[in-house]
C-alpha positions as CSV (number, residue, x, y, z in Angstrom):
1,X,92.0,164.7,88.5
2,X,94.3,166.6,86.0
3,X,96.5,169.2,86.8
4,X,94.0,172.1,88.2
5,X,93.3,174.4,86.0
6,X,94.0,178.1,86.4
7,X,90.8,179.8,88.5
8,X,88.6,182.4,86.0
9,X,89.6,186.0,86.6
10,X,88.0,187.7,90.1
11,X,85.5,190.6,89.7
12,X,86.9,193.6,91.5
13,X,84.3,196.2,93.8
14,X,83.3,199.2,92.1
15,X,85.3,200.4,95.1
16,X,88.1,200.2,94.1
17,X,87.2,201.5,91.0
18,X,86.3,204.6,92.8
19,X,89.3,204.8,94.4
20,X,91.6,205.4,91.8
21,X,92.5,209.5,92.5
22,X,93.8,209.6,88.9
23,X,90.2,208.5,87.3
24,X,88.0,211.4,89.6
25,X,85.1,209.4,89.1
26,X,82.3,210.1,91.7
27,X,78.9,208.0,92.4
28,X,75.6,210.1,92.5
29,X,72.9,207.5,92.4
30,X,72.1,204.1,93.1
31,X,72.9,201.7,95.7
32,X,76.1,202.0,97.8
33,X,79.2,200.5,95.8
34,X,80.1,198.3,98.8
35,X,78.0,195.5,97.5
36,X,79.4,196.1,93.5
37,X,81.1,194.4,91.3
38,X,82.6,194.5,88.2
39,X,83.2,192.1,85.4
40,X,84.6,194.5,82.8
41,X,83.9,197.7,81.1
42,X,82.2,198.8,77.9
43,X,81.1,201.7,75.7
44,X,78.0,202.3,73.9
45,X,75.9,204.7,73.0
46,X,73.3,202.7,71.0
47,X,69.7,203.7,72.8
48,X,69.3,200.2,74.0
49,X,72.3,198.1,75.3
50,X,70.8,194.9,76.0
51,X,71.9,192.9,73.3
52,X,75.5,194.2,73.8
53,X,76.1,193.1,77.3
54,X,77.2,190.1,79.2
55,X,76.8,191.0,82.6
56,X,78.7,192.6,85.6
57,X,79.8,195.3,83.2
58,X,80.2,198.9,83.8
59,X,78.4,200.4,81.0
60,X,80.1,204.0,79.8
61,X,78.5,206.1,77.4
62,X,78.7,210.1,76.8
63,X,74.7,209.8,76.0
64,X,75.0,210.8,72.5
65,X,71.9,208.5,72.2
66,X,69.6,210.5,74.3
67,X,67.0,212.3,72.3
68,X,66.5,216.3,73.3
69,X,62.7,215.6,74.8
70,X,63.9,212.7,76.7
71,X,63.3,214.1,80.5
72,X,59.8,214.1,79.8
73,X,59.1,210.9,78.7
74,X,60.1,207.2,80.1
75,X,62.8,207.2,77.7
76,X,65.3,207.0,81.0
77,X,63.1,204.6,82.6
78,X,63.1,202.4,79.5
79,X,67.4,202.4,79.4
80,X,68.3,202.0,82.9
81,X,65.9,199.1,83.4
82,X,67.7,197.4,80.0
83,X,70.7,197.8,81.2
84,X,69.6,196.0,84.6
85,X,67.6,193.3,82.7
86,X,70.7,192.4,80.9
87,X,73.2,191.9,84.4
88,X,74.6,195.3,83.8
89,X,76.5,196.2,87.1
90,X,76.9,200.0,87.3
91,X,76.5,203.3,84.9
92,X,79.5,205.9,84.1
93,X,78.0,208.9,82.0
94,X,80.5,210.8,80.4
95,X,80.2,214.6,81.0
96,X,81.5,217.0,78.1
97,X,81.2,217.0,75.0
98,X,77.5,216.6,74.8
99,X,76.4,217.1,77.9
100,X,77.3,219.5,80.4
101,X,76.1,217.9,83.7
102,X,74.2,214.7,84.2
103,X,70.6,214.5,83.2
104,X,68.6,214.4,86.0
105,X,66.0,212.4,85.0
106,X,69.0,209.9,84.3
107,X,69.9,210.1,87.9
108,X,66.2,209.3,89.1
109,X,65.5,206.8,86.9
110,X,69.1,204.8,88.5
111,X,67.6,205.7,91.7
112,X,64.4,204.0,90.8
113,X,65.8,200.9,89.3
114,X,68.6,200.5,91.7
115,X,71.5,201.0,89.7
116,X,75.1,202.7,90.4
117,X,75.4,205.7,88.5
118,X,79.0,207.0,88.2
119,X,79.5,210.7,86.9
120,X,82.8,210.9,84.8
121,X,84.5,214.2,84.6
122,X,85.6,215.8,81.1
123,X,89.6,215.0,81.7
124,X,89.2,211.4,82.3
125,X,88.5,209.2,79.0
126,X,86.4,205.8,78.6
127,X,89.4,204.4,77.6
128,X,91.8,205.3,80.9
129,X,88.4,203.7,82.9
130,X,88.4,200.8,81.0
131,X,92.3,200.3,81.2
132,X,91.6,200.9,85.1
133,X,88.9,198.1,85.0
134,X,91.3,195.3,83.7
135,X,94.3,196.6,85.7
136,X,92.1,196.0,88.7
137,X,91.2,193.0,87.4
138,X,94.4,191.6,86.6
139,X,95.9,192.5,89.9
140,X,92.9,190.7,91.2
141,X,93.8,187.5,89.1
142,X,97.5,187.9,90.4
143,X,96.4,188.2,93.9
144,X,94.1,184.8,93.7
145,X,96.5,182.8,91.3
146,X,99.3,183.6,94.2
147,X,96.5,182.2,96.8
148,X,95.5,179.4,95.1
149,X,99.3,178.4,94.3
150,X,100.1,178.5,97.7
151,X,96.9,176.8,99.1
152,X,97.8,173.8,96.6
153,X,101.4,173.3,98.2
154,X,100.0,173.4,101.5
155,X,97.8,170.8,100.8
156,X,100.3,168.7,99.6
157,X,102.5,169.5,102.8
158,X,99.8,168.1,104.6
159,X,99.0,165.2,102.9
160,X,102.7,163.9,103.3
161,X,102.2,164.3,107.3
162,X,101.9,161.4,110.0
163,X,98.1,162.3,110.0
164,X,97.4,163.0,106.4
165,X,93.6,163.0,106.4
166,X,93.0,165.1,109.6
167,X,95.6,167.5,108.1
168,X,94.7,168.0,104.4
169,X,91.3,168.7,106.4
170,X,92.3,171.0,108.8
171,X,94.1,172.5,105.6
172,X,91.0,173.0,103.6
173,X,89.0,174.2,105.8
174,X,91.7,177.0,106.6
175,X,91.8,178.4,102.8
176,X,88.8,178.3,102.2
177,X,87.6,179.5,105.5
178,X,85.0,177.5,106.2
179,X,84.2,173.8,107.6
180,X,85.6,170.5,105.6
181,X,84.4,167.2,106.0
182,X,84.9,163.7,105.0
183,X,82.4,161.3,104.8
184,X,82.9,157.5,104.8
185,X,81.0,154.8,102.1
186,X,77.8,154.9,104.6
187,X,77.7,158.7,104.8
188,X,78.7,158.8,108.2
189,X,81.4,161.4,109.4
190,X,85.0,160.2,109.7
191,X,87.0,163.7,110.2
192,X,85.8,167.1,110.1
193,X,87.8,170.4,110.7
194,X,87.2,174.4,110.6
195,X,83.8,176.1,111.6
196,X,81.0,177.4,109.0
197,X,79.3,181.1,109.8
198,X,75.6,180.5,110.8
199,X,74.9,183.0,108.6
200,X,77.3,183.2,105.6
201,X,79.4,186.1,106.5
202,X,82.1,186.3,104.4
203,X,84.2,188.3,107.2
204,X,83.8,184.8,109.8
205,X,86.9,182.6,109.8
206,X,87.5,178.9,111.0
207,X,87.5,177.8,114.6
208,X,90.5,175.0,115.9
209,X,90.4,172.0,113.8
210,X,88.2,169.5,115.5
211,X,85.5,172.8,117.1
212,X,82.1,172.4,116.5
213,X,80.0,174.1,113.9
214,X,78.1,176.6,115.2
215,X,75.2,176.0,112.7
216,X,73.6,172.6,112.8
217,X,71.0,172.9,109.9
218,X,74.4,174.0,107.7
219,X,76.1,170.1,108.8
220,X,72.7,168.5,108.4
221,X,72.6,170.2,104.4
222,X,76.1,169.0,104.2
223,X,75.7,165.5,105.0
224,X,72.2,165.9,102.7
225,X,74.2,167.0,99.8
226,X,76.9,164.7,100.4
227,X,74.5,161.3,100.2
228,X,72.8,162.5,97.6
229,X,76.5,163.2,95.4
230,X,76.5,159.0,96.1
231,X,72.7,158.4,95.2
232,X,73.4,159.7,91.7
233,X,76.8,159.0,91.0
234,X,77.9,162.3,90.1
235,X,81.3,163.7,90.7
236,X,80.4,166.6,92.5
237,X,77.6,168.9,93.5
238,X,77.0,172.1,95.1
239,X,73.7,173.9,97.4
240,X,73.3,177.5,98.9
241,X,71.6,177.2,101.9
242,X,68.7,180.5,102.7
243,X,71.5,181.9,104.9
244,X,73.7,181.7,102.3
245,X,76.1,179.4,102.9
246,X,78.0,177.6,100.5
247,X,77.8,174.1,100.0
248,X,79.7,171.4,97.7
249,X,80.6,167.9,97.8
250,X,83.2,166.5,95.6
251,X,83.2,162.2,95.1
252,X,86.8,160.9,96.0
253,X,87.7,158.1,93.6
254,X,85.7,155.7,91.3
255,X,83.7,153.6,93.2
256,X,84.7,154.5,96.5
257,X,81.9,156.1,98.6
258,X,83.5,158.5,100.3
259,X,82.8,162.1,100.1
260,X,84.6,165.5,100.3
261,X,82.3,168.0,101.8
262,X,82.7,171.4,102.2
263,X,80.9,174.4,103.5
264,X,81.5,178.0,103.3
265,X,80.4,181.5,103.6
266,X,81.8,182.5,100.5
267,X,82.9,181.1,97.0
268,X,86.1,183.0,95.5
269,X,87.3,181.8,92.1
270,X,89.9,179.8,93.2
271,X,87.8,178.3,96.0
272,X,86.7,175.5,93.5
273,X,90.5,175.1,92.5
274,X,91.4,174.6,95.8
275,X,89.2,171.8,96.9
276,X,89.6,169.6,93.7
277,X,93.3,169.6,94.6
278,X,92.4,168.4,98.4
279,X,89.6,166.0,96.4
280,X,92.5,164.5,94.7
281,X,94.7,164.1,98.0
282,X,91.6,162.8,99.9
283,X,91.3,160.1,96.8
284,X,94.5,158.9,97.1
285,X,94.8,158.3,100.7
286,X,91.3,156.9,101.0
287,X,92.0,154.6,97.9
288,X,94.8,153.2,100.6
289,X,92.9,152.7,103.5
290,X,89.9,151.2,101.6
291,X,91.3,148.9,99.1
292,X,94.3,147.9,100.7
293,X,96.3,147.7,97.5
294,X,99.2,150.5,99.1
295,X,100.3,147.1,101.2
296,X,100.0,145.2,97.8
297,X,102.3,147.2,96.0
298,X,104.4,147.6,98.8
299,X,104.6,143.8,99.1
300,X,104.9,143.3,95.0
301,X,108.5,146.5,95.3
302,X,110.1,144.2,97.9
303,X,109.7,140.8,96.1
304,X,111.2,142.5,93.0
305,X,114.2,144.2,95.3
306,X,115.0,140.4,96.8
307,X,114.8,139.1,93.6
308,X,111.0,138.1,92.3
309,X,110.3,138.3,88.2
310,X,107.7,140.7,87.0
311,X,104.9,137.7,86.8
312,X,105.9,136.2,90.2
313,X,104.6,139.4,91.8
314,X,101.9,140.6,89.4
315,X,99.2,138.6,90.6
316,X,99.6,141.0,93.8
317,X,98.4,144.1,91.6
318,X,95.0,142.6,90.6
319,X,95.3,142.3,87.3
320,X,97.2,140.2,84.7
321,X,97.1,141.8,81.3
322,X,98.6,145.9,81.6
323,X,98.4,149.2,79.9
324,X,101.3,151.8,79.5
325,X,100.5,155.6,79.2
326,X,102.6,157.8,78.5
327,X,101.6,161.1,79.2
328,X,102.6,164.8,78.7
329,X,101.1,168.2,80.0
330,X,100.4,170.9,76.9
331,X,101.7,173.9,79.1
332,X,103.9,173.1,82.1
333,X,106.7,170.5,83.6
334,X,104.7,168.5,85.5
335,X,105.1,168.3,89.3
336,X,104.4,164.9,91.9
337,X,101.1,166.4,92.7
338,X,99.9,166.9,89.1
339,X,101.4,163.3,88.1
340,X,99.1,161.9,91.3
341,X,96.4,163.6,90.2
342,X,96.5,162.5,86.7
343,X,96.6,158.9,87.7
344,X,94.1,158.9,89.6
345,X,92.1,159.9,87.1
346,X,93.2,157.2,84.9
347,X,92.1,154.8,87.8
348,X,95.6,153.7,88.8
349,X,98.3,154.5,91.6
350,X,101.1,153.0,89.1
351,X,102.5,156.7,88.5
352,X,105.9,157.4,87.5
353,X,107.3,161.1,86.8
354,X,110.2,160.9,84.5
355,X,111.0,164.7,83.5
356,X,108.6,165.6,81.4
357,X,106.7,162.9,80.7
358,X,104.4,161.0,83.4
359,X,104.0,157.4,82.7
360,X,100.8,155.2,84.3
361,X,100.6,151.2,84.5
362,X,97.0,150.7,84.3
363,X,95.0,147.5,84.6
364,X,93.8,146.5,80.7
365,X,90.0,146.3,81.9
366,X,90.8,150.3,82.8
367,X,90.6,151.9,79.3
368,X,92.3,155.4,79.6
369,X,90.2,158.0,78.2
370,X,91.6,161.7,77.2
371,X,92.7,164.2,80.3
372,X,91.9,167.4,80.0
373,X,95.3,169.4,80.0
374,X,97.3,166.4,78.5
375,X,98.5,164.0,75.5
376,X,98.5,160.9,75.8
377,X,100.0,157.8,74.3
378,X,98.9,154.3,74.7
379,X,100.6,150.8,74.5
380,X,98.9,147.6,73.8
381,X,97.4,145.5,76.3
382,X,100.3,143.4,77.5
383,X,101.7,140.6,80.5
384,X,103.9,141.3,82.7
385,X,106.9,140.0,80.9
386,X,105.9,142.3,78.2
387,X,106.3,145.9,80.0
388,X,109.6,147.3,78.6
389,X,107.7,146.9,75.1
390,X,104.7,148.2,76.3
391,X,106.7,151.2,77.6
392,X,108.5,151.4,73.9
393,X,104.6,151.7,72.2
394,X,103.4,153.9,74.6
395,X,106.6,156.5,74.1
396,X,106.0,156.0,69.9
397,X,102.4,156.7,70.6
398,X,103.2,159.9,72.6
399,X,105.4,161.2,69.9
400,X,102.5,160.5,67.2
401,X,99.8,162.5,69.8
402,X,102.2,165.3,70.0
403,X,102.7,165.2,66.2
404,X,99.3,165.3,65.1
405,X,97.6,167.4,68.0
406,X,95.8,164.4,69.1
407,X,95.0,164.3,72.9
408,X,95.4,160.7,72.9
409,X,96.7,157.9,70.3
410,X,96.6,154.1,71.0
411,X,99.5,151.8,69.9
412,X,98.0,149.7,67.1
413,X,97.7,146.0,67.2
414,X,95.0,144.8,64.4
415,X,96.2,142.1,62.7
416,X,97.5,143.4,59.2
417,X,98.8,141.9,55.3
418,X,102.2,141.0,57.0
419,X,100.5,139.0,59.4
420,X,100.4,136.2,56.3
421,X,103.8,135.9,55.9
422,X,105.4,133.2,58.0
423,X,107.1,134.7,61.3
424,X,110.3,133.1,60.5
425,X,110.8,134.7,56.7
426,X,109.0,137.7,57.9
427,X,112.0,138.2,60.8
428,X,114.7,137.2,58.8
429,X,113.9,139.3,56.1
430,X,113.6,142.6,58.1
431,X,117.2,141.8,60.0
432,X,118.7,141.8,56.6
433,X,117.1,144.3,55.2
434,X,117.5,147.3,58.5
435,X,120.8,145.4,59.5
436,X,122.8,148.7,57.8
437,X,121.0,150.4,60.8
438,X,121.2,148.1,63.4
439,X,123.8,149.8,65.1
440,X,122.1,152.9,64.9
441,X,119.0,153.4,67.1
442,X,118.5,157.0,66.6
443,X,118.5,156.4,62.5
444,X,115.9,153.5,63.5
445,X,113.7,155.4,65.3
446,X,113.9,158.5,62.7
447,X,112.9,156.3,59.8
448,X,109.9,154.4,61.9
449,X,108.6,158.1,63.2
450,X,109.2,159.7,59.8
451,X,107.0,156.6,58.1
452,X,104.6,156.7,60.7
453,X,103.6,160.5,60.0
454,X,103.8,160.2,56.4
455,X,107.1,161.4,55.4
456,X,106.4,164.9,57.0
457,X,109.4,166.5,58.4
458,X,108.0,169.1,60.5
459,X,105.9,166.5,62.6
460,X,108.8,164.1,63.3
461,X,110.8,166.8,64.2
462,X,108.1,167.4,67.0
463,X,107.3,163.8,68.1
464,X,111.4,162.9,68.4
465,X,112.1,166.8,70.0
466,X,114.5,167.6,67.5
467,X,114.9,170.1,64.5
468,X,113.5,169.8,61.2
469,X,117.4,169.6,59.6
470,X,118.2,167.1,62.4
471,X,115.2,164.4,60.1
472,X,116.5,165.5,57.0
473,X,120.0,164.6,57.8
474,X,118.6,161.4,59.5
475,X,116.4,159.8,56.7
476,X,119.4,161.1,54.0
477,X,121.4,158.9,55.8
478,X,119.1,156.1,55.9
479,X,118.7,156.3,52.5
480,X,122.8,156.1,51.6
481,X,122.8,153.3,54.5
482,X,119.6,151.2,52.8
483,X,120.9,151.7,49.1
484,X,117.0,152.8,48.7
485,X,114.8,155.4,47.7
486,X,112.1,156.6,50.6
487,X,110.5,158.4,48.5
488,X,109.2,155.5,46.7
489,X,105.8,154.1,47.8
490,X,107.2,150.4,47.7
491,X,109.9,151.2,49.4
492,X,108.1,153.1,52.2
493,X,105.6,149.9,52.3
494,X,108.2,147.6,52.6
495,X,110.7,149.2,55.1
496,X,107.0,150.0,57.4
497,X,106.8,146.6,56.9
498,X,110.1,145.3,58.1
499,X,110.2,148.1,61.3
500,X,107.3,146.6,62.7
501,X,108.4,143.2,62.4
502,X,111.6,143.9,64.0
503,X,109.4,145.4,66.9
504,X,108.7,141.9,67.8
């Protein structure tokens, strides 16, 4: 999995909306705000706000709509249930300027349908309610970014621990406050902890890691869900049960079988957040048991330490033909965890974190696809003896993603008009030719990124990190060095020509 993205913002209660002293709002109708929650806030006064509505909102309007014969007609019935056909979540009515006092035929027709009705007093505008809403919400966002932040470093706490499994686990099931388990290939139980309410209550916390659940038909929906995630293949899947407990099961790995399942009384935004990041944990420490291949590459790091070549110990990786990725996040530094995470999606434990750039050795029958959240560059399929090159395309193909806003760009290897020339002539001919820069890399790798990206200054400057001036100065200087004219056409072919040969 990539880095986790951020969790969507909470709803906040109408509560706490009710709360503020400064707003003065007051509730006279409907069901008790306890059980509301709000998405947003909007104003309208068309006569029927269906079609303007997402959901969750509280609806505001001063009811300039409402014609002067409307208490004795439906036309109150007819806008309150609109506004609950379309997910609307409560009702602030706005008195002064029109009206005076809230209809009361308004305030029936919310009792009827069920819906909050807020009364807003003159001094307090639409707009300081709204501003209220999306504070609330904010602080709400704040509050569960903070929870989800720390859940995530826990989890990796635990996964570093003598008992890794038991403890991302036990870990889980803590933040999320209900019952984690993990299931093996066969669907059996291998380690469970945390306790699921019988009933769903949000307020019920976990019991000691290893406790029983207190709700057997909960487990035995689990363990459904969880066999039925590896009946279809899917990565993940998720159940309410009819006491309302939450279920989901994530798939840990390609291929493995095992199964992250977990069950709770409640699903906060971040919830889903949380558990991807213990799915990822779960897949790499699994991956070790079941495959054996930690020991491999364990095995294949000492024989190079004492002394073994790169082919001498690849045959203990599986594969004999690799793939270099070199990847970068669009937003953030990437940490250990995110780098893990991001290999594992890319189906290999290879994983190096380099500053700012993460670089994967992947198995060539493992074609990298793009991550979510990254840029990617990809080197030609190469042996073993061939990695430091393959790590050289993969860096030029990184540079060319980030260039062109491409989430991922493959080194290319098709054979090409050069290809006719004889190897010998071909080689010679492009040492004499760049030998006025062959003690110059930087100058080198300037010319081959500026030819690459079609002579365009600002997108070199962003594939080699440097500024715009720094290229100019650069390919000036290959020019007075070369004796030749980039801007030619010939000149570009030829030079393109002799870079790649001198790749080789």
């Amino acid at each position: 999995m990539p880095e986790p993205s951020l969790p969507p913002t909470p709803p906040v209660p109408l509560t706490a909306l009710l709360a503020r002293e400064d707003l003065a709002l007051r509730q006279i109708a409907g069901p008790a705000a306890a059980g509301t929650v709000l998405h947003g806030a909007h104003t309208s006064e068309m006569a029927d706000p269906y079609p303007y509505l997402l959901g969750g909102e509280l609806l505001l309007t001063a009811g300039v709509h409402i014609p002067e014969a409307a208490g004795s007609g439906t036309y109150f019935d007819d806008y309150v249930s609109r506004i609950v056909a379309a997910g609307g979540a409560a009702l602030g009515f706005g008195v002064a300027p029109v009206h005076d006092t809230v209809p009361q035929a308004l305030v029936a027709s919310c009792e009827t349908f069920g819906l909050p009705l807020l009364e807003v007093p003159p001094r307090t505008t639409f707009a300081a309610v709204g501003r209220a809403v999306w504070q609330l919400m904010e602080h709400a966002r704040t509050a569960e970014l903070r929870r989800v932040t720390e859940a995530q470093q826990s989890l990796a706490a635990a996964a570093s621990r003598p008992d890794p499994v038991p403890a991302v686990l036990h870990r889980l099931a803590r933040h999320l406050g209900g019952r984690a388990v993990l299931y093996g290939p066969e669907g059996a139980e291998i380690a469970a902890a945390g306790r699921t309410p019988a009933g769903g209550h949000p307020g019920a916390g976990p019991a000691p890691d290893g406790s029983p659940d207190d709700s057997p038909d909960t487990l035995t929906a689990l363990t459904a869900l969880a066999r039925l995630l590896v009946a279809r293949g899917s990565a993940s899947a998720s159940d309410t049960t009819p006491a309302g407990v939450h279920l989901t099961a994530y798939a840990l790995g390609a291929g493995q079988g095992f199964v992250l399942g977990v069950a709770a009384g409640r699903r906060d935004p971040g919830d889903h957040t949380i558990a991807s990041v213990a799915a990822v944990l779960l897949s790499l420490l699994t991956g070790e048991q079941h495959s054996g291949s930690g020991a491999a590459r364990s095995s294949a790091l000492v024989r190079l330490l004492l002394g073994d070549t790169a082919e001498d110990v690849v045959p203990l990786l599986g594969s004999d033909r690799w793939l270099v990725v070199h990847a970068r996040p669009e937003e953030r530094t990437p940490d250990a965890l995110a780098a893990s995470a991001l290999g594992a999606a890319l189906g290999s434990p290879l994983v190096d974190l380099a500053g700012d750039v993460v670089r994967v050795l992947v198995p060539a029958g493992r074609e990298p696809g793009p991550q979510p959240g990254w840029t990617l560059g990809v080197s030609a399929a190469v042996v073993p003896g061939r990695w430091q090159d393959a790590d050289a395309q993969a860096a030029r193909a990184l540079g060319r993603a980030r260039a062109t806003r491409t989430a991922l760009v493959r080194y290319g290897t098709r054979a090409a008009l050069a290809e006719l020339v004889p190897p010998d002539e071909a080689e010679a001919h492009a040492r004499a030719l760049l030998a006025p820069l062959a003690d110059n890399p930087a100058l080198t790798e300037t010319l081959r990124t500026w030819l690459s990206l079609h002579g365009s200054w600002d997108r070199t400057a962003v594939a080699l990190s440097v500024h715009r001036n720094t290229v100019r100065q650069r390919i000036a200087r290959c020019a007075a060095l070369l004796g030749t004219d980039p801007d030619d056409p010939d000149v570009r072919m030829e030079l393109w020509f002799a870079l790649r040969r001198a790749e080789r």
